[in-house]
C-alpha positions as CSV (number, residue, x, y, z in Angstrom):
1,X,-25.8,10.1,46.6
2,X,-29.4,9.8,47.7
3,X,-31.0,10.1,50.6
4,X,-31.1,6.3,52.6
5,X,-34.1,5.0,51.6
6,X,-34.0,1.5,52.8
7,X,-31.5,1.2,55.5
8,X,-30.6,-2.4,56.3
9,X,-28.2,-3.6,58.8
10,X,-25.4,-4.3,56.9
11,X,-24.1,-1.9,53.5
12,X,-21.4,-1.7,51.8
13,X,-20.9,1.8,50.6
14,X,-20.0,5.5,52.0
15,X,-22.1,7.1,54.3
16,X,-22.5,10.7,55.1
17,X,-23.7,11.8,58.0
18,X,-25.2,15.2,59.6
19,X,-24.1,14.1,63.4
20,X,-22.6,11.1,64.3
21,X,-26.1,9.2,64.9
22,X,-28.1,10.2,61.7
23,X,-27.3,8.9,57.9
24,X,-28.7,11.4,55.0
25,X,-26.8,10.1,51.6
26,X,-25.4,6.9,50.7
27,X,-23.7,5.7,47.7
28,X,-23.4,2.5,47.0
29,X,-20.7,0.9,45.5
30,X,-20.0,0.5,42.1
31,X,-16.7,-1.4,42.0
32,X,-17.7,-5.2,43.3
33,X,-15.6,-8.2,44.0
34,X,-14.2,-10.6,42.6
35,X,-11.0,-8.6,41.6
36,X,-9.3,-11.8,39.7
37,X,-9.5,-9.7,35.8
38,X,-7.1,-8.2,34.0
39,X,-9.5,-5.5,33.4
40,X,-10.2,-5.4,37.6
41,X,-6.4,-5.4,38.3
42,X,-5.7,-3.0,35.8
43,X,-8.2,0.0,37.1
44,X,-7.3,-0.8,41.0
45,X,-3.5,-0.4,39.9
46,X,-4.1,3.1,38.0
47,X,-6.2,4.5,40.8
48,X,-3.3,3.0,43.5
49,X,-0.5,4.9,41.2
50,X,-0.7,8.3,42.8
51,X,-1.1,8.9,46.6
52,X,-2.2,12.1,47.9
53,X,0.9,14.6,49.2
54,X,-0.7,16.6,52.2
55,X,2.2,19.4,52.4
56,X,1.4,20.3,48.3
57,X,-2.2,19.4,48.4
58,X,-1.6,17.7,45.1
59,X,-1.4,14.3,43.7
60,X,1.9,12.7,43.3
61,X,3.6,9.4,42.2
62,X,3.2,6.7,44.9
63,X,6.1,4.9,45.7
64,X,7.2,1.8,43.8
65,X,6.7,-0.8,46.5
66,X,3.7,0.7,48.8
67,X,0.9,-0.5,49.9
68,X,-0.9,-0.8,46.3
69,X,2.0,-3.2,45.2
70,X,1.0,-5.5,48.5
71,X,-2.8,-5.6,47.7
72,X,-2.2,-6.5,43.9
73,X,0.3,-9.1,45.4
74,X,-2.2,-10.6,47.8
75,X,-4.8,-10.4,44.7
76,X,-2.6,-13.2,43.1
77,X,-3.2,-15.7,46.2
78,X,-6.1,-18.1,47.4
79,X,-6.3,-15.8,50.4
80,X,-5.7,-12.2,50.0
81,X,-6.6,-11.1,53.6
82,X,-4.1,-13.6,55.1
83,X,-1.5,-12.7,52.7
84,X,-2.0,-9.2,53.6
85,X,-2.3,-9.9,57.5
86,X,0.9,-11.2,57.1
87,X,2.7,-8.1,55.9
């Protein structure tokens, strides 16, 4: 990340911050909507595969029907916010 050059009101991105009040690094994203590919699907579906295990600080299979299953079925609707709402 680089220091926030430009700051605007509104940024999509990760911020990280030295107290709660001042921004030093932003990245900016690289990953942008709309997620209707193949190719989209495909990456957001390998990065949801594995969930982080806090007691073995280690990586492990996420469950078949979790939260990542939900998303990719809400990605298949006109209105994937809704569909997720209604969860």
């Amino acid at each position: 990340g680089e220091p926030l050059k430009n700051p605007t009101e509104h940024n999509s991105g990760i911020y990280l911050f030295t107290d709660r009040t001042k921004v030093t690094h932003f990245f900016a994203p690289n990953f942008l909507p709309p997620y209707d590919t193949e190719d989209k699907r495909q990456i957001i579906l390998s990065f949801l595969a594995e969930e982080w295990d806090e007691k073995t600080l280690s990586w492990k299979k996420a469950p078949e029907k979790s939260f990542s299953t939900k998303i990719m079925e809400a990605l298949d609707c006109g209105n994937p916010i809704e569909k997720l709402m209604a969860s």
